[in-house]
C-alpha positions as CSV (number, residue, x, y, z in Angstrom):
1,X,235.5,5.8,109.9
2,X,233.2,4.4,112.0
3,X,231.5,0.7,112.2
4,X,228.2,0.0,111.8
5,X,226.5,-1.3,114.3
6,X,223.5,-4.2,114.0
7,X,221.2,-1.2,114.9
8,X,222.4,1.1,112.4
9,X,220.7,0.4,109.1
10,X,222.5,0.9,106.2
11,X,221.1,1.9,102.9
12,X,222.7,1.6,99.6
13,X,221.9,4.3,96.6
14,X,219.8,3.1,93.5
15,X,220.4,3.4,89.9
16,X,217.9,4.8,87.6
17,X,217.5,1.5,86.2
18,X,217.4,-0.5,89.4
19,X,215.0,2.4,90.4
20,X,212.9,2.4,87.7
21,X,213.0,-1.9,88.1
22,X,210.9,-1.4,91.6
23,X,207.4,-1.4,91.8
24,X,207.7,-0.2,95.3
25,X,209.6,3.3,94.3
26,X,206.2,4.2,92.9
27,X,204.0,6.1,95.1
28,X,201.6,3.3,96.4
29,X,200.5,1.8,99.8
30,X,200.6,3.6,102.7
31,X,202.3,6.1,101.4
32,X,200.0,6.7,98.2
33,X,197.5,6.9,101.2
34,X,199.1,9.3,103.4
35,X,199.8,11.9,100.4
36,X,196.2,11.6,99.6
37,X,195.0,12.3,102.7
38,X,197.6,15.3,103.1
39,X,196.2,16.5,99.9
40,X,192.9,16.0,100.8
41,X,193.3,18.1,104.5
42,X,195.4,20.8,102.2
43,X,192.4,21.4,99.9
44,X,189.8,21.5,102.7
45,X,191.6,23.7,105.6
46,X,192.6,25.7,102.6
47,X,189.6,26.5,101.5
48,X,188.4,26.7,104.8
49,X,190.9,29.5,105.8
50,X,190.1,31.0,102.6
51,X,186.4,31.0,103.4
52,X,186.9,32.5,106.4
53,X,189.2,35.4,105.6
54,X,186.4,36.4,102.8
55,X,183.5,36.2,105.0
56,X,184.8,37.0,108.7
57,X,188.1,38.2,108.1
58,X,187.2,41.5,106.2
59,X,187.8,45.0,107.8
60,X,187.8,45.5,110.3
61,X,189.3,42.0,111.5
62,X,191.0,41.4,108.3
63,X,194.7,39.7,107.8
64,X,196.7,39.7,110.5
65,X,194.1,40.4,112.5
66,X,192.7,37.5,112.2
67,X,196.4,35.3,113.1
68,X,196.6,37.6,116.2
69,X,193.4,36.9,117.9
70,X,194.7,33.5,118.3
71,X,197.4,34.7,120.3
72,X,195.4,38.2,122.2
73,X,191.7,37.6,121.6
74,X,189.6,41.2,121.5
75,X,187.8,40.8,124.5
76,X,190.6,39.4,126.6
77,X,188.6,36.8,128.1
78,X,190.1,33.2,129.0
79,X,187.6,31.6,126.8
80,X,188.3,33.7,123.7
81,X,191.8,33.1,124.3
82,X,191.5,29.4,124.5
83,X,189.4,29.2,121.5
84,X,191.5,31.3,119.5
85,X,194.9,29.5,120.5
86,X,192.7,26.2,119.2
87,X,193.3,27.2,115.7
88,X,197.3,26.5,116.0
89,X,196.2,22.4,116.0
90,X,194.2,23.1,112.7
91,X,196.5,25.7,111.3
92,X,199.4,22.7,111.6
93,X,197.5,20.0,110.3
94,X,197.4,22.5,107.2
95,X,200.9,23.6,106.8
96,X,201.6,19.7,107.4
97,X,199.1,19.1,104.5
98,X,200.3,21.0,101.9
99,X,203.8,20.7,102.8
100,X,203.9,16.7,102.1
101,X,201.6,17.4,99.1
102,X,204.2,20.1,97.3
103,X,207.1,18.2,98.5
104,X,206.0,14.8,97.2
105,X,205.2,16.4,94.1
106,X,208.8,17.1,93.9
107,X,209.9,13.9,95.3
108,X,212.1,16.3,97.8
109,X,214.8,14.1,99.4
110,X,213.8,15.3,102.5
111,X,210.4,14.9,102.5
112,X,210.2,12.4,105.1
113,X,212.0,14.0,107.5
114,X,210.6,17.2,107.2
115,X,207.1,15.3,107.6
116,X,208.3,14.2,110.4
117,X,209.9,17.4,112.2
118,X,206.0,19.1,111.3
119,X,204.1,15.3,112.8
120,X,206.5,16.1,115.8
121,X,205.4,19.7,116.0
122,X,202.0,19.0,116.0
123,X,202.1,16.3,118.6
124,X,203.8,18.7,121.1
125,X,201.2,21.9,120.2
126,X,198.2,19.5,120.5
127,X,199.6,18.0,124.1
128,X,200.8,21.4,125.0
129,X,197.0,23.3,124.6
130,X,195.7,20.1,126.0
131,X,197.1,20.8,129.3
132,X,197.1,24.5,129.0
133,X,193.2,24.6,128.4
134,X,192.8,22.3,131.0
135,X,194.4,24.2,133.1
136,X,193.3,27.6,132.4
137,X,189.7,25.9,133.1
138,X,190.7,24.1,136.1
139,X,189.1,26.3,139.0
140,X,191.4,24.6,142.2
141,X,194.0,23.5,139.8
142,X,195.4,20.3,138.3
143,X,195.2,17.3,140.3
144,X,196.4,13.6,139.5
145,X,192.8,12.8,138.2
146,X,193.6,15.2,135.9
147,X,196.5,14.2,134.2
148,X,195.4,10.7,134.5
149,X,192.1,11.8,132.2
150,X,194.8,13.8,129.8
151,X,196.8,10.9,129.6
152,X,195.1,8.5,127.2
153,X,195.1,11.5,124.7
154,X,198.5,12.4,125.0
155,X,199.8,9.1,124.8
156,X,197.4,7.9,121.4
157,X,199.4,11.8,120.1
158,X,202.8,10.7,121.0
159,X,202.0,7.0,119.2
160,X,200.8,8.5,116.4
161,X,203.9,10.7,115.9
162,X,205.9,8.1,116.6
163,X,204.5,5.5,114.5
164,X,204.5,8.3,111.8
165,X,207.9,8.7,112.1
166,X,209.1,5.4,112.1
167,X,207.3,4.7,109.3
168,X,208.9,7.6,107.4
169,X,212.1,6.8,108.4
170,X,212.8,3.2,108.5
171,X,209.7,2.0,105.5
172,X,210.6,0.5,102.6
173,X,208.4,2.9,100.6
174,X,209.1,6.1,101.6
175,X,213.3,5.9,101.5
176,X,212.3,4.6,97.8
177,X,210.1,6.5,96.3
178,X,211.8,10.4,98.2
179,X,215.3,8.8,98.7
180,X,215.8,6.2,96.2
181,X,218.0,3.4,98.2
182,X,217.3,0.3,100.1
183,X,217.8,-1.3,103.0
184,X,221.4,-4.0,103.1
């Protein structure tokens, strides 16, 4: 068995009545707000994509069609391509969306850390085309300017992953309203 360390937190399971006792295992606060918004981007890049796939998706670009442009655009120019691949950021923030939405609606255990694991995701996709777009722009290459212009916007991604995370993870809220246990 091992000992915990200062820096390990330990948690300690509720009871239904201690549970139902807390006004913070509610969904409230941040969190309440966070679900909301979820919800909120859910319903509007849902019906978004629907939108989309009724209007421009049709035959002849209809389906898959549509998900493998963003990977081999038609006309196989660099633009296409780097406008298509931009709909991975958007198509994340969905599945992100509706993900916390259906799971909270469960009240999933692992809610926040499959929040997390999709936050994470996104941060890296976002950085990634970032660079890549820059770079597939770039006519003599990358230089330090650059990176030094790219770095204010990856560094505001990796906080708010980070933040998100931490939040999910160590917060009062969310380890009592998905988890059920507290802090000792």
């Amino acid at each position: 068995m091992t000992r915990p360390t200062p820096s390990t937190p330990q948690w300690r399971e509720l009871s239904e009545a201690e549970l139902a006792a807390t006004p913070d295992a509610k969904l409230g606060g941040t969190l309440a707000i966070i679900v909301a918004i979820a919800a909120i981007i859910a319903a509007i890049k849902g019906l978004m994509y629907l939108l989309y796939l009724m209007f421009m998706g049709g035959p002849p670009g209809g389906g898959a069609a549509v998900i493998l442009r963003m990977f081999a655009p038609l006309n196989g120019s660099k633009s296409a391509w780097i406008q298509n691949l931009n709909l991975a950021v958007p198509a994340l923030i969905f599945a992100w969306g509706g993900v916390v939405t259906a799971m909270t609606l469960l009240r999933a255990r692992a809610t926040p850390d499959v929040a997390s694991a999709l936050i994470a995701v996104w941060a890296i996709v976002a950085v990634t085309l970032n660079v890549l777009k820059r770079a597939v722009t770039a006519t003599d290459g990358l230089d330090m300017i650059d990176y030094l212009q790219m770095a204010p916007y990856i560094l505001f991604n990796v906080m708010i992953a980070v933040a998100f995370c931490g939040y999910m993870r160590e917060g009062r809220r969310p380890n009592l309203f998905y988890r059920r246990r507290v802090r000792i």
